[in-house]
N, C-alpha and C positions, 0 to 999 in steps of 0.2 A: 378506862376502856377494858370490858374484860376479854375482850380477842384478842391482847395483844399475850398474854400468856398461853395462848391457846397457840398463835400464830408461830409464837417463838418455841414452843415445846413442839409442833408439827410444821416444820418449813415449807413443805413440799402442800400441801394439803390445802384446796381448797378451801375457805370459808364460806357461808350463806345462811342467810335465815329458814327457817322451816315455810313460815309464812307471815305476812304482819298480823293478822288475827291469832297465833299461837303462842306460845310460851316465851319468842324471842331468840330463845337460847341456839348457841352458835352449835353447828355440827360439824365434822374434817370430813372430809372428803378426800379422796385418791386412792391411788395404786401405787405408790412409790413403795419401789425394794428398798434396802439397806443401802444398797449407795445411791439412791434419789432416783433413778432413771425408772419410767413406769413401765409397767410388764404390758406386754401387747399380745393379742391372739396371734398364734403361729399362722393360720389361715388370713382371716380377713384384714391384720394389724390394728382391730378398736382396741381401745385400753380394756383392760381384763380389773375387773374388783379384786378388790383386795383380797376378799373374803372365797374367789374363784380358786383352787388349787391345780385344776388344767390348767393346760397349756392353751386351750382352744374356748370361745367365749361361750354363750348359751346359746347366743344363735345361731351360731357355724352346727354346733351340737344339735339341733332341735330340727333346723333346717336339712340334715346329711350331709353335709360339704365334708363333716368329716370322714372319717374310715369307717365304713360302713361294717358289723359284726359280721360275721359269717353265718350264711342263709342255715337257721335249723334243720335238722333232718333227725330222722327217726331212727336209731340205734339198731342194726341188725339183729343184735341180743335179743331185743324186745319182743322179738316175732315166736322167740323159742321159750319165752314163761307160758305154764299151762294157764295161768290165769288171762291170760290177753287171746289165747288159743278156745278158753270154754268160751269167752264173752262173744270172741267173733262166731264162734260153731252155732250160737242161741240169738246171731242176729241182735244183741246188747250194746248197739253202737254206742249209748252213752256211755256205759263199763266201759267198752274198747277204748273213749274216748281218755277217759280216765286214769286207766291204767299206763297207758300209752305215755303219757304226761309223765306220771310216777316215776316206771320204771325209763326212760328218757330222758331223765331231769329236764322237761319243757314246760314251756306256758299254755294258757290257755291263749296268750296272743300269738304263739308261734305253729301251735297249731290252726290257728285261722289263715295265720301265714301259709301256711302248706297246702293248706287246704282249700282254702278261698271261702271258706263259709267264715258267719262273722262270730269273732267271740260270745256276744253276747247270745247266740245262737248255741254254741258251742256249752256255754255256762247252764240256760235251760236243760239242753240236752244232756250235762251231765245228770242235773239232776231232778232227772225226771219230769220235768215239765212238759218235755218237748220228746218227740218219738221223730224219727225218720224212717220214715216209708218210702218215699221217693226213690227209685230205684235211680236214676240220675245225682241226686245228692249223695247217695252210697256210693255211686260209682267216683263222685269225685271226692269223698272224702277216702276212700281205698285209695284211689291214684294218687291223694295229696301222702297219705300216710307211707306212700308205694310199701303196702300191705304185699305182700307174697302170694305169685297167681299159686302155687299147692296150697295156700290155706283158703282162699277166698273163691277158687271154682271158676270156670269158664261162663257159667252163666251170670255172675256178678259182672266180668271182667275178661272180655272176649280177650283172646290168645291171639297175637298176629298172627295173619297165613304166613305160609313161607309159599316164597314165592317160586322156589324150585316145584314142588309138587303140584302135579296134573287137578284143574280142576274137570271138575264130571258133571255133566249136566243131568239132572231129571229128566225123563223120556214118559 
């Protein structure tokens, strides 16, 4: 019998074949710690692999159930490199995009994130494949970037009124 060395060297551990058409040979199987009890996801309690070193299985992870990171955003800093300042002045939203990224240590997913436009759009448009003209996708990649109304101009990105001041009508 040769599982029975296999069985007695791994207590805990499951035995099965791979498949009857394969090689035969036995594999262990489990999650057992050191003192025998198997590790469970903190979240959903399924056995966790062995080979898993969270706390929480792939699906709780994959799914969100976990702790979600903290929403990206764009570094104040960012706004004050002359480089991220000429690209915006020359309307280079791909450079903007880019540099943006860089000097922000961010993704290309996380600025889709912010942004709502899709990476893969995003990637294009770094490089050069893809232009944006759309004055509405400027407008929502500025908003996603929340680019600064003194660098980006009233006519990208209207100023709220305030609501104290007297409107005037045309006569």
């Amino acid at each position: 019998m040769p599982d029975q060395g296999l069985s007695a060297a791994l207590p805990d551990a499951t035995l099965w074949c791979d498949a009857p058409s394969s090689t035969g040979r036995i594999v262990a199987r489990g999650t057992s710690t050191p003192t025998g009890r198997a590790r469970l996801c903190s979240l959903c309690e399924c056995r966790l692999s062995r080979y898993n070193r969270e706390d929480i299985c792939s699906g709780c992870a994959r799914s969100g159930t976990a702790a979600q990171p903290a929403r990206p955003f764009v570094p104040p800093q960012v706004w004050a490199c002359h480089d991220v300042r000429e690209a915006l002045l020359h309307k280079d939203f791909g450079r903007l995009c880019q540099l943006v990224r860089e000097y922000g240590q961010l993704r290309q997913e996380d600025i889709a994130l912010l942004t709502g436009l899709s990476q893969a759009f995003l990637s294009m448009l770094e490089s050069g494949q893809r232009r944006l003209t759309n004055i509405d996708r400027i407008i929502v990649l500025l908003d996603g970037l929340n680019a600064p109304l003194d660098m980006t101009g009233p006519m990208l990105r209207p100023v709220p009124s305030d609501p104290d001041l007297p409107l005037f009508a045309a006569s």
